[in-house]
Biopython code that builds the backbone (N, CA, C, O; Angstrom):
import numpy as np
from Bio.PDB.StructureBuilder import StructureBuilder

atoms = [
    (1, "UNK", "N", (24.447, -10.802, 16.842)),
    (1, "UNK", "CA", (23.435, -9.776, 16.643)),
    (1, "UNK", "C", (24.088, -8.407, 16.520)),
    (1, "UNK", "O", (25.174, -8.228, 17.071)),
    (2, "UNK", "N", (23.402, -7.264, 15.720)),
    (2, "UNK", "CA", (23.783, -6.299, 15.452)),
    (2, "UNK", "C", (23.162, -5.346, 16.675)),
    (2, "UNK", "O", (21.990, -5.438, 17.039)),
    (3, "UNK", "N", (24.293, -4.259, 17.351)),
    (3, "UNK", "CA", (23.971, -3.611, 18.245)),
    (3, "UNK", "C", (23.111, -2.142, 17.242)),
    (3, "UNK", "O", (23.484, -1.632, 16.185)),
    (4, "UNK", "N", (21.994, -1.842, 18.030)),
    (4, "UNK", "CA", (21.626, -0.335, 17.523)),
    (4, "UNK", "C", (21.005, -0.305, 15.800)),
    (4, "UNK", "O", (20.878, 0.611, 14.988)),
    (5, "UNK", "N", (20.658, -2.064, 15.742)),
    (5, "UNK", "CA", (20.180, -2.198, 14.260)),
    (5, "UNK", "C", (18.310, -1.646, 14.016)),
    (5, "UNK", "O", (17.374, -2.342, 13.622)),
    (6, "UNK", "N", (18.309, -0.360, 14.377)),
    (6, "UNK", "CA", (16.744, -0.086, 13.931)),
    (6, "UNK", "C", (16.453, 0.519, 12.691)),
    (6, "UNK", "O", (16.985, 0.500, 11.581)),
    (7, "UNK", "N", (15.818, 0.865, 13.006)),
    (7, "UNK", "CA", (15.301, 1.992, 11.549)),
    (7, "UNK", "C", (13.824, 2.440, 11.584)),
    (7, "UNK", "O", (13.125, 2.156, 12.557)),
    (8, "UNK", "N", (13.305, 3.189, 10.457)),
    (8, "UNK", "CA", (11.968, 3.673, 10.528)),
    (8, "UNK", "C", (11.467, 3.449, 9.066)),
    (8, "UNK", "O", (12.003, 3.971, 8.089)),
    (9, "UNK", "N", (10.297, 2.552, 9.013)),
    (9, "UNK", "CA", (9.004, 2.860, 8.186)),
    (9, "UNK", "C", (7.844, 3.032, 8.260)),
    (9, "UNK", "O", (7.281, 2.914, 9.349)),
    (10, "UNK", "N", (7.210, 3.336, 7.207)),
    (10, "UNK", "CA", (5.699, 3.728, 7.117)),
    (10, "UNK", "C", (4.798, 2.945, 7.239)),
    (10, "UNK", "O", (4.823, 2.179, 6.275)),
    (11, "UNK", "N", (4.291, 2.799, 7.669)),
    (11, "UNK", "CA", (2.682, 1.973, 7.847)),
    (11, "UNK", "C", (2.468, 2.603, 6.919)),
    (11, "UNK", "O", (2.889, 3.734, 6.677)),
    (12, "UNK", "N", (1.434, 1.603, 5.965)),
    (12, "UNK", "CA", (0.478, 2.717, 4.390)),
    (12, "UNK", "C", (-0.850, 1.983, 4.156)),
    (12, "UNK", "O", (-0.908, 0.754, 4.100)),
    (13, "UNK", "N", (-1.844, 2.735, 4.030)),
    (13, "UNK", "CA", (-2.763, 1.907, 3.554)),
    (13, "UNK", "C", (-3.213, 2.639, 2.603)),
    (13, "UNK", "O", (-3.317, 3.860, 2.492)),
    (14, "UNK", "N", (-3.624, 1.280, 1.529)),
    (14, "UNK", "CA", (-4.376, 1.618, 0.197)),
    (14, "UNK", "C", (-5.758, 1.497, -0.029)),
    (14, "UNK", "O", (-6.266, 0.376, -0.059)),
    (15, "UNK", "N", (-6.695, 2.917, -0.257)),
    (15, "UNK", "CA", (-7.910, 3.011, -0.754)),
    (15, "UNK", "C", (-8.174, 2.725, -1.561)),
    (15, "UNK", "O", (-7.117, 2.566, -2.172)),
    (16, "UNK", "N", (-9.269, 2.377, -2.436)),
    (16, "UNK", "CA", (-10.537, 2.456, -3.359)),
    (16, "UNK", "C", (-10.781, 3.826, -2.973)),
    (16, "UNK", "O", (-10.954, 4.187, -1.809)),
    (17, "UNK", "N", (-10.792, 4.836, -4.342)),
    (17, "UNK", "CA", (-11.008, 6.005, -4.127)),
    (17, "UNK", "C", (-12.137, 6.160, -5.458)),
    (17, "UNK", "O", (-12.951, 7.054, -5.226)),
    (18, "UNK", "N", (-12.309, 5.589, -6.565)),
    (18, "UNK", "CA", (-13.246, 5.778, -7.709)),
    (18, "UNK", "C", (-13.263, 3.891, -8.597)),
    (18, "UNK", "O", (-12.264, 3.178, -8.686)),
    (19, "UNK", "N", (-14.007, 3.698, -8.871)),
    (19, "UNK", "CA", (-14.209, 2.888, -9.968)),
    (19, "UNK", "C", (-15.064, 3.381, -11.478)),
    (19, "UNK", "O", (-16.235, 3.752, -11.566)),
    (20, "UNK", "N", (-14.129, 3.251, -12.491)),
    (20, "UNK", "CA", (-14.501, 3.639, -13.395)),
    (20, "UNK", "C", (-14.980, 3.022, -14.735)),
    (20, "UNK", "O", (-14.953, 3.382, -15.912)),
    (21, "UNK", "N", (-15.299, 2.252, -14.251)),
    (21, "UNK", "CA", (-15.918, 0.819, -14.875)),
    (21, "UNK", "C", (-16.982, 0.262, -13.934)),
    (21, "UNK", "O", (-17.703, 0.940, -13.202)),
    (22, "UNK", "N", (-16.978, -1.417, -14.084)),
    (22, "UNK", "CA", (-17.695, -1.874, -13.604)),
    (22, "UNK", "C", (-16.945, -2.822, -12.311)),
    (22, "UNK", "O", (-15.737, -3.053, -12.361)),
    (23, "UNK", "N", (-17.703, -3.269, -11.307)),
    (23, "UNK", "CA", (-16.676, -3.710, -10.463)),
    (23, "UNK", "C", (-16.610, -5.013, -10.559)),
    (23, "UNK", "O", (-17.246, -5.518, -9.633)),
    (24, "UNK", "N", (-16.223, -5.647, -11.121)),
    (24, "UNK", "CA", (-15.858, -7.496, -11.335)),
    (24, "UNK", "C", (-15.789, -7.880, -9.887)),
    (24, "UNK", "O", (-16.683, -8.332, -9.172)),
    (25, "UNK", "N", (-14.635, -7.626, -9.629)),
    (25, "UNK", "CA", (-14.279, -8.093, -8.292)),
    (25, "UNK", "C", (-14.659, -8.032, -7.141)),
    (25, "UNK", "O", (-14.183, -8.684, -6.211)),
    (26, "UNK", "N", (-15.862, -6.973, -7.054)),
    (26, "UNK", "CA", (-16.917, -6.985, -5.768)),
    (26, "UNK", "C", (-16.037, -5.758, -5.281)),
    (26, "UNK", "O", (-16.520, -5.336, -4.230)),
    (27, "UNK", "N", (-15.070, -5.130, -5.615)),
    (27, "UNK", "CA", (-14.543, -3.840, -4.560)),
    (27, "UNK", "C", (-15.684, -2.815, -4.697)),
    (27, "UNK", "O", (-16.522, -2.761, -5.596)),
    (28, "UNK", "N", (-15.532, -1.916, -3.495)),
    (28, "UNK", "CA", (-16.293, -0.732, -3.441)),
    (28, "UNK", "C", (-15.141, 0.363, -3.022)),
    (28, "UNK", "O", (-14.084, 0.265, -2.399)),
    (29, "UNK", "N", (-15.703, 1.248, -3.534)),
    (29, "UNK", "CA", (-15.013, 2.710, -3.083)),
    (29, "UNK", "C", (-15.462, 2.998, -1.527)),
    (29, "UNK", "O", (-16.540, 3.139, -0.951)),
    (30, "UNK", "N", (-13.287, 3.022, -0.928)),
    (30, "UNK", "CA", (-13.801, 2.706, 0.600)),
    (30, "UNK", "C", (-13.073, 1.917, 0.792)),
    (30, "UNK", "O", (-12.197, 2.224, 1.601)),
    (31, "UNK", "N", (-13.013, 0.574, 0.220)),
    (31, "UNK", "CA", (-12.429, -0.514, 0.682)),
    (31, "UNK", "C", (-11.020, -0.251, 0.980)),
    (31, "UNK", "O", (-10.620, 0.823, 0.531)),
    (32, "UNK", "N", (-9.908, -1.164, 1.814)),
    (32, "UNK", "CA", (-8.813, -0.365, 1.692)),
    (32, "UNK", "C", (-8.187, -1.764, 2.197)),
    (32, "UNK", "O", (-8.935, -2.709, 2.447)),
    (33, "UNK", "N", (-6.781, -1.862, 2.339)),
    (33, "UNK", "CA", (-6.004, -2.357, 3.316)),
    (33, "UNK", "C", (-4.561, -1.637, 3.368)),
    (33, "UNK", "O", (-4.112, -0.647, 2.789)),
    (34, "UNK", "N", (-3.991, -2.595, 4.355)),
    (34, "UNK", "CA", (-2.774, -1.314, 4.737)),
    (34, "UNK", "C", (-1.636, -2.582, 5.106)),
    (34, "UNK", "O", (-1.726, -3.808, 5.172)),
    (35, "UNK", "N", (-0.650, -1.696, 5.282)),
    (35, "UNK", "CA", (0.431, -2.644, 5.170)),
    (35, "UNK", "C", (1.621, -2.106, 6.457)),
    (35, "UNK", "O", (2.195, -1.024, 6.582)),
    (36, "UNK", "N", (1.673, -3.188, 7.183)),
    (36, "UNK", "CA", (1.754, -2.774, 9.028)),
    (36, "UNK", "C", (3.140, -3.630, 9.239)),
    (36, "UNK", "O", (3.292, -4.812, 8.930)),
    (37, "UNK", "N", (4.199, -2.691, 9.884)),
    (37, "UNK", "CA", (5.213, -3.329, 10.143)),
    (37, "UNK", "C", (6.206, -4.314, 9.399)),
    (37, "UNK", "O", (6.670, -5.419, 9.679)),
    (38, "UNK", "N", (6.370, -3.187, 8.019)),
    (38, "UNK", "CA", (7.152, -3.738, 6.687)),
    (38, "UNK", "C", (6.598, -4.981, 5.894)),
    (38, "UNK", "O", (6.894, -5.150, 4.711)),
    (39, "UNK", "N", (5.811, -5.814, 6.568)),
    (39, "UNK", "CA", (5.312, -6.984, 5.616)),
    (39, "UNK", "C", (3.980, -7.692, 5.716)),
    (39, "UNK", "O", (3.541, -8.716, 5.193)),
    (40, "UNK", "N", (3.355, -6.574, 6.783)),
    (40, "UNK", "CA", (1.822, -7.482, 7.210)),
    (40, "UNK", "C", (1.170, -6.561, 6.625)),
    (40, "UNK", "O", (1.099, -5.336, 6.725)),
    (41, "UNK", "N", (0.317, -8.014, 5.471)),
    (41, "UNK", "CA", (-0.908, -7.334, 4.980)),
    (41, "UNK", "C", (-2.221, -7.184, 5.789)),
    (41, "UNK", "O", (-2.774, -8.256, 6.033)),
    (42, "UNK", "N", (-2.738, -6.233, 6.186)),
    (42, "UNK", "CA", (-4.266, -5.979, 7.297)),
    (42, "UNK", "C", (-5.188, -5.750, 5.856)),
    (42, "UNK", "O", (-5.047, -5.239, 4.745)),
    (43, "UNK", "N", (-6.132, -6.417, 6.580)),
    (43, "UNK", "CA", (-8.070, -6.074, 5.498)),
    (43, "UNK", "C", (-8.788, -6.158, 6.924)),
    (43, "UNK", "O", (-8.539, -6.800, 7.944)),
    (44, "UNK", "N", (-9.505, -5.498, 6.671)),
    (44, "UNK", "CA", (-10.472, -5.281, 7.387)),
    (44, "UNK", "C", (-11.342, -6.682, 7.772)),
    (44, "UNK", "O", (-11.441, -7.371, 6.757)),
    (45, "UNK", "N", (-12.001, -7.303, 8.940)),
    (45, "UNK", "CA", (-12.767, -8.494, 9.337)),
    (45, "UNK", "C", (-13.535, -8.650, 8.043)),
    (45, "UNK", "O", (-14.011, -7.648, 7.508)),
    (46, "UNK", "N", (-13.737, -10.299, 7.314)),
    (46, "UNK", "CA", (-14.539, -10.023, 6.689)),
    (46, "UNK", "C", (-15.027, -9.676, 4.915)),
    (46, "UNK", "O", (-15.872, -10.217, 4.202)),
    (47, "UNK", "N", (-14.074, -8.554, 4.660)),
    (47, "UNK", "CA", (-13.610, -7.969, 3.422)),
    (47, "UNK", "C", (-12.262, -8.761, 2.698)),
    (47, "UNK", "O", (-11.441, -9.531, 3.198)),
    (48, "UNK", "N", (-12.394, -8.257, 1.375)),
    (48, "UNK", "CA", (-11.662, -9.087, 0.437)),
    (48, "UNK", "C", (-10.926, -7.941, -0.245)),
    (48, "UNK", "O", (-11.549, -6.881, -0.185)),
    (49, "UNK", "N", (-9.558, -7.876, -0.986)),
    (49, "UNK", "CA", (-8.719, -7.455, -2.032)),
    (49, "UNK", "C", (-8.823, -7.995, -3.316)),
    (49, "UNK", "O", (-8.602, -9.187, -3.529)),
    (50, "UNK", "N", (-9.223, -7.006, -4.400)),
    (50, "UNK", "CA", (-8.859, -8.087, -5.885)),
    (50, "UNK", "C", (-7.141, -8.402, -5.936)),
    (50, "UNK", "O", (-6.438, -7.391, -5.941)),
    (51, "UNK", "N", (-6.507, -9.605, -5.971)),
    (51, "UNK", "CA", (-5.318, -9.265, -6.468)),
    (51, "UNK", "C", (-4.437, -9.198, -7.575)),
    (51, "UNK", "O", (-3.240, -9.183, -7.863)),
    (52, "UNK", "N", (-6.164, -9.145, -8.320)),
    (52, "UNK", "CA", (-4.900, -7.964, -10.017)),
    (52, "UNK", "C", (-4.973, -6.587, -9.356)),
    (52, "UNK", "O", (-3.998, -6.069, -9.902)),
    (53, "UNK", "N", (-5.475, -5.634, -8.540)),
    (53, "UNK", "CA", (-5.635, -4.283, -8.018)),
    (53, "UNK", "C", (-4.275, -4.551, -7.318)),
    (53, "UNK", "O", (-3.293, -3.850, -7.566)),
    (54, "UNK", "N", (-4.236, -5.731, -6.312)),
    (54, "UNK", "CA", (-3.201, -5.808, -5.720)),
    (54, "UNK", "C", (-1.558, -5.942, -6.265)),
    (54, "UNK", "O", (-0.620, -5.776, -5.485)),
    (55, "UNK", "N", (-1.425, -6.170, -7.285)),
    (55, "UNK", "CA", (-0.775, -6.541, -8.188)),
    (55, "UNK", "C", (-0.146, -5.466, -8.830)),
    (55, "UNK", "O", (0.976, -5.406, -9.334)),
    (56, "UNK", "N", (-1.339, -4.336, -8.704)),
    (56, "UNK", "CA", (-0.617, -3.239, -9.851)),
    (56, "UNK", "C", (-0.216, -2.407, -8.375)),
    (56, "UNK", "O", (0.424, -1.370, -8.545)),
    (57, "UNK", "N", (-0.518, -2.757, -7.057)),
    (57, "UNK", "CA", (0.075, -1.647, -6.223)),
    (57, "UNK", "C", (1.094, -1.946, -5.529)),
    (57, "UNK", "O", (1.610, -1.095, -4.803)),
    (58, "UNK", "N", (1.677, -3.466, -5.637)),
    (58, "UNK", "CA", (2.738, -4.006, -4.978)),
    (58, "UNK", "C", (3.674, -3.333, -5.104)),
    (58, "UNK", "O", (4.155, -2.794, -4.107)),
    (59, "UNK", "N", (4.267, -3.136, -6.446)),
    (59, "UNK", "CA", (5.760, -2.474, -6.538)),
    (59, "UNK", "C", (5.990, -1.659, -6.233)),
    (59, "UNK", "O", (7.172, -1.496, -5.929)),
    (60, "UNK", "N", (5.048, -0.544, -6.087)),
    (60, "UNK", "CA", (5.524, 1.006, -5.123)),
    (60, "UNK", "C", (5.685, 0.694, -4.076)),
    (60, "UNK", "O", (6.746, 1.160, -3.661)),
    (61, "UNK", "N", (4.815, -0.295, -2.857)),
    (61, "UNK", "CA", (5.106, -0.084, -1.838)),
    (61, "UNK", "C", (5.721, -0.388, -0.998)),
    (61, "UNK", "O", (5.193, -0.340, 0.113)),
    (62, "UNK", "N", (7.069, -0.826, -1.106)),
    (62, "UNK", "CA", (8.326, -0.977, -0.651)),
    (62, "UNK", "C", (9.270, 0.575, -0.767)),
    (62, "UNK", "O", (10.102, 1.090, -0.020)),
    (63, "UNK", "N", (8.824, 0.875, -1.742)),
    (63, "UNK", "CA", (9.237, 2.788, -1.954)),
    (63, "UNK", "C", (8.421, 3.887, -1.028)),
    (63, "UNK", "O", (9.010, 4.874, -0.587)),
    (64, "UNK", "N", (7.150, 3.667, -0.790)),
    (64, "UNK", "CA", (6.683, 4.824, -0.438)),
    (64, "UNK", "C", (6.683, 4.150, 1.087)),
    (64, "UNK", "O", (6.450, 4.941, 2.001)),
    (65, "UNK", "N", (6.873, 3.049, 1.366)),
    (65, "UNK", "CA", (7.592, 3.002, 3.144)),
    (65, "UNK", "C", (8.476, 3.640, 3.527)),
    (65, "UNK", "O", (8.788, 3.566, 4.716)),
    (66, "UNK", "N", (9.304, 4.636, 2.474)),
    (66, "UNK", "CA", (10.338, 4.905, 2.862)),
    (66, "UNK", "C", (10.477, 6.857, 2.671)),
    (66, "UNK", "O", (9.666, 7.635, 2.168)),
    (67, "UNK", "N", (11.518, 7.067, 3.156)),
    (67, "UNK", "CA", (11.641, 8.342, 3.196)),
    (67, "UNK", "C", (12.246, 8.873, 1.869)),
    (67, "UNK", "O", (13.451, 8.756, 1.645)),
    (68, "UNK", "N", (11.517, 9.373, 1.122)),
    (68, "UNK", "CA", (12.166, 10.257, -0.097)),
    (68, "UNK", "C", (12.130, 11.235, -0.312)),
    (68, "UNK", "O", (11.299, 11.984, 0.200)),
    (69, "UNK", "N", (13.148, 11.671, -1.281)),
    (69, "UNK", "CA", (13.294, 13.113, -1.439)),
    (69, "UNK", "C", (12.457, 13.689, -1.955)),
    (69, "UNK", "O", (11.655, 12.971, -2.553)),
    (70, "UNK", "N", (12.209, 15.153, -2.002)),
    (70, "UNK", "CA", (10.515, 15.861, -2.043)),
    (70, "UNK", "C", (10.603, 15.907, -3.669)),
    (70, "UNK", "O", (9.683, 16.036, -4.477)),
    (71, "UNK", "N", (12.009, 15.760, -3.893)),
    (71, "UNK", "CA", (11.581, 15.962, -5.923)),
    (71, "UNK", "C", (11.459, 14.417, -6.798)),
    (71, "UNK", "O", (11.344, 14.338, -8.021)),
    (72, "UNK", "N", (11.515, 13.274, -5.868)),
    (72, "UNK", "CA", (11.415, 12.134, -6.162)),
    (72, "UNK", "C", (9.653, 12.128, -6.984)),
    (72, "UNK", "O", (8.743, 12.641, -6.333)),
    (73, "UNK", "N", (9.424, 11.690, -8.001)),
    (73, "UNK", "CA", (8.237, 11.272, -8.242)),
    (73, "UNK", "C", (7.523, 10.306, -7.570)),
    (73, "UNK", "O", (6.399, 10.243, -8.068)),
    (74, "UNK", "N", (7.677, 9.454, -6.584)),
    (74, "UNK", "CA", (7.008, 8.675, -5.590)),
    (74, "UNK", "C", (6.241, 8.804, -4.856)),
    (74, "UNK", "O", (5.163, 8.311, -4.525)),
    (75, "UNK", "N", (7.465, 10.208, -4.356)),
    (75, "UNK", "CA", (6.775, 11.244, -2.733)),
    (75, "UNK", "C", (5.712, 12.177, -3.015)),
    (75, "UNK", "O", (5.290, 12.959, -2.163)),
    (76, "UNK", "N", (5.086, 12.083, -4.692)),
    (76, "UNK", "CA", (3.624, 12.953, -4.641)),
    (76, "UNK", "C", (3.091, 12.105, -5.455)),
    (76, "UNK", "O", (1.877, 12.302, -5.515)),
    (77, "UNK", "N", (3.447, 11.221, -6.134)),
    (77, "UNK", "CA", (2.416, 10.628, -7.077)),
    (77, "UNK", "C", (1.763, 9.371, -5.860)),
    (77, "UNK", "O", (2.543, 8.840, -5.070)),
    (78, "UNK", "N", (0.458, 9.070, -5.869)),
    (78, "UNK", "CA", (0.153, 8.213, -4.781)),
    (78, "UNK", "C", (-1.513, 7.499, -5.564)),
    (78, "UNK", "O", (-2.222, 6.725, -4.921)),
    (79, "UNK", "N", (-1.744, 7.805, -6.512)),
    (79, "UNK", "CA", (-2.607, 6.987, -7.349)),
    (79, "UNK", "C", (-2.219, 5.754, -8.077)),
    (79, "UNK", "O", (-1.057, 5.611, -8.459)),
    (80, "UNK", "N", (-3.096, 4.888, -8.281)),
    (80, "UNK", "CA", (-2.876, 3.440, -8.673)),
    (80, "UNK", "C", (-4.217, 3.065, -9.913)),
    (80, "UNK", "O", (-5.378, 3.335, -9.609)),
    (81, "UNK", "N", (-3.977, 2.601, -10.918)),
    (81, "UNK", "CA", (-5.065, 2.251, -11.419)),
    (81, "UNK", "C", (-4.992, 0.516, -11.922)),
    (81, "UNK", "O", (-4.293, 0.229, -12.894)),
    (82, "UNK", "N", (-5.778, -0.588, -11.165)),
    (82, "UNK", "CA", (-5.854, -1.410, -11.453)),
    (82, "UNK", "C", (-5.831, -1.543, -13.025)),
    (82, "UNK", "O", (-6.487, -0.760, -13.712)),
    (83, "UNK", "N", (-4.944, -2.704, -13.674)),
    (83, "UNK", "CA", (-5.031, -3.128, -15.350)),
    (83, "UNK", "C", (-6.302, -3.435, -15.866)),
    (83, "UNK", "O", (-6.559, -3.451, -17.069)),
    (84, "UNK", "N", (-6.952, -3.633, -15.129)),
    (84, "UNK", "CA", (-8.409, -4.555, -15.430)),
    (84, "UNK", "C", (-9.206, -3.110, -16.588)),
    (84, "UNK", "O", (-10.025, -2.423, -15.978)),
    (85, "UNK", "N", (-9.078, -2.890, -17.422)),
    (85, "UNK", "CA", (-9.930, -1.737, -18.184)),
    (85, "UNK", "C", (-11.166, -1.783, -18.285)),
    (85, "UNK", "O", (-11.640, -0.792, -18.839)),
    (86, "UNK", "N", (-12.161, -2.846, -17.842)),
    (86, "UNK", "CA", (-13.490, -3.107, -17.677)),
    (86, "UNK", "C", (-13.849, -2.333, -16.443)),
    (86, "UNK", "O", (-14.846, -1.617, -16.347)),
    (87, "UNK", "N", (-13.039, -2.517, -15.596)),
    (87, "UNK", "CA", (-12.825, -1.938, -14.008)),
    (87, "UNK", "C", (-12.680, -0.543, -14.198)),
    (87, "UNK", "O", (-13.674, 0.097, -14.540)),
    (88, "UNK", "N", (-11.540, 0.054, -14.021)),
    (88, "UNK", "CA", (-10.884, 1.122, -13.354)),
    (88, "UNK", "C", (-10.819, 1.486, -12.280)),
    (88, "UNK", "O", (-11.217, 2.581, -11.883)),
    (89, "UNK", "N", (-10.329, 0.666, -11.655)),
    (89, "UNK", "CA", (-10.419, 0.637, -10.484)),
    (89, "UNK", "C", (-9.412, 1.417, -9.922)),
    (89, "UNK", "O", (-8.254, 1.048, -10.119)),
    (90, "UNK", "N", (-9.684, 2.766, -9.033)),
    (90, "UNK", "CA", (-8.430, 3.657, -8.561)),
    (90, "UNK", "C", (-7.927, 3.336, -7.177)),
    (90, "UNK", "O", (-8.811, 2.805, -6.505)),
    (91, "UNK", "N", (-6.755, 3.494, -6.523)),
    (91, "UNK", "CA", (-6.277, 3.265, -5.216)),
    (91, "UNK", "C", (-5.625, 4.443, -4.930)),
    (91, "UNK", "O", (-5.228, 4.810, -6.036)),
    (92, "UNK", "N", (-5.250, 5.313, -4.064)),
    (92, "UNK", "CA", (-4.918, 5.909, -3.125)),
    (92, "UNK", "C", (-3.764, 5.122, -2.188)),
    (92, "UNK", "O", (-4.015, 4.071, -1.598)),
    (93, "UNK", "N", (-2.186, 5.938, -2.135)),
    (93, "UNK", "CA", (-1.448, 5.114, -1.114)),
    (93, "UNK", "C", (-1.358, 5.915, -0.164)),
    (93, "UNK", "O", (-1.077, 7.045, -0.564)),
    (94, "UNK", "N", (-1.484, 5.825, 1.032)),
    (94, "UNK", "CA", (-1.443, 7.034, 2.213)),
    (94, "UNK", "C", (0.141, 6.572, 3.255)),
    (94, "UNK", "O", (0.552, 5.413, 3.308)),
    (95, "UNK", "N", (0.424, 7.062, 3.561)),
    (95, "UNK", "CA", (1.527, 7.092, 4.581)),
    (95, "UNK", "C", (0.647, 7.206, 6.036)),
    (95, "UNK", "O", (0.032, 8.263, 6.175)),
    (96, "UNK", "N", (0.554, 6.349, 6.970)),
    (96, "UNK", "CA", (0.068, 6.129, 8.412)),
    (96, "UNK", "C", (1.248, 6.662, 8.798)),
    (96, "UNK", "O", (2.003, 7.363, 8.124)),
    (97, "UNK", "N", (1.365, 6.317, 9.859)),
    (97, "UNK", "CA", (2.297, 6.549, 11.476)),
    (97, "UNK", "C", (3.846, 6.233, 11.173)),
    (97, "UNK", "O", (3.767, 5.495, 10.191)),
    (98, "UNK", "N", (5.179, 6.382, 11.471)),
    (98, "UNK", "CA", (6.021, 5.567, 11.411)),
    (98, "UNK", "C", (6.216, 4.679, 12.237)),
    (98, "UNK", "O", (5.980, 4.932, 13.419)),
    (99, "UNK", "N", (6.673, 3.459, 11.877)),
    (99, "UNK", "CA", (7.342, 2.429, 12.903)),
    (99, "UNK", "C", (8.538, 1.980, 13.411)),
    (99, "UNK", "O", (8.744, 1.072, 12.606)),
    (100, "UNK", "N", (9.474, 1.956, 14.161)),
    (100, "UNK", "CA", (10.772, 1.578, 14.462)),
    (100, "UNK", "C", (10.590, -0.186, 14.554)),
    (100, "UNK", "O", (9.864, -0.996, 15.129)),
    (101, "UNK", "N", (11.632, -0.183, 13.690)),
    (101, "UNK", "CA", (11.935, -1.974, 13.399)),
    (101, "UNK", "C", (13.429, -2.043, 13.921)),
    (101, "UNK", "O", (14.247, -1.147, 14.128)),
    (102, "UNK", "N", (13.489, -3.209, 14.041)),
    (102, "UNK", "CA", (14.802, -3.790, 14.229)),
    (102, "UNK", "C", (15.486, -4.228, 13.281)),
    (102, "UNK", "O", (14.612, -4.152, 12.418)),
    (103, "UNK", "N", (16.563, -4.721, 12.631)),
    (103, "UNK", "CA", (17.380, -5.572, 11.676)),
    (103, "UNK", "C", (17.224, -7.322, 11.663)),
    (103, "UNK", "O", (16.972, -8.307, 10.968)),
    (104, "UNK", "N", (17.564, -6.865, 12.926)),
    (104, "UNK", "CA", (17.708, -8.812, 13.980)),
    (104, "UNK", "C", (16.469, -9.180, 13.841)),
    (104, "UNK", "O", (16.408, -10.374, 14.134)),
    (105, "UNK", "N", (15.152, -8.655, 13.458)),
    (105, "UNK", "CA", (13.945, -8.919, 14.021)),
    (105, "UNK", "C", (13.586, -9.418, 12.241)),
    (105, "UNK", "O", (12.608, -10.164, 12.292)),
    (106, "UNK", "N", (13.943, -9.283, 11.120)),
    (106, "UNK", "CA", (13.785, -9.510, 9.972)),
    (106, "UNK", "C", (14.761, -10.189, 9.517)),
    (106, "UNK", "O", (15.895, -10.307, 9.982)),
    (107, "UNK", "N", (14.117, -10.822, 8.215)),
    (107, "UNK", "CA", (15.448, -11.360, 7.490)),
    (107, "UNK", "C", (15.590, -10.218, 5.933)),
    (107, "UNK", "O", (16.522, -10.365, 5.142)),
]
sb = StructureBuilder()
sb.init_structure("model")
sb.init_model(0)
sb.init_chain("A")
sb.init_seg("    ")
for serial, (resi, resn, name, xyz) in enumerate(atoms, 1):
    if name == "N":
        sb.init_residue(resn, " ", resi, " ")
    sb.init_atom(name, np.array(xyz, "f"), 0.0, 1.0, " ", f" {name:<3s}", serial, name[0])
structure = sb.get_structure()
């Protein structure tokens, strides 16, 4: 085991902030989930994710867990627009709390 292996990321959760279409997928503006301790997806009791919405917000958020530089385009752009063009479905990525992880504790 590695001595002193921690580090820090972001808890983030993603809103429904507008739909600009129609909503196929049953989302409402509001809906959200968040992403807790580098790999747990949270939804709310109950509630559902489309995952083509989910799909178009995956790849940022391994980036915006993280600390970047203020001229990085990451660290202000934080809108998402689902592919679905019937939809338009918008997301919001927020930065929560930080968390201290371990190394040893992940693969």
């Amino acid at each position: 085991m590695t001595e002193n292996a921690t580090f820090s990321l972001y808890d983030l959760r993603v809103t429904v902030t507008e739909i600009r279409g129609r909503s196929v997928c049953g989302m409402n503006v509001g809906d959200w989930f968040e992403l807790r301790h580098s790999s747990q997806l949270v939804l709310p009791e109950g509630k559902h994710f489309c995952i083509y919405a989910l799909g178009a917000v995956l790849p940022l958020l391994a980036a915006k867990q993280r600390e970047l530089d203020k001229n990085d385009w990451l660290a202000s752009d934080n809108t998402v627009v689902c592919p679905d063009p019937e939809e338009g479905l918008v997301m919001r990525i927020e930065r929560l709390g930080k968390v201290e992880l371990d190394k040893n504790d992940l693969t």
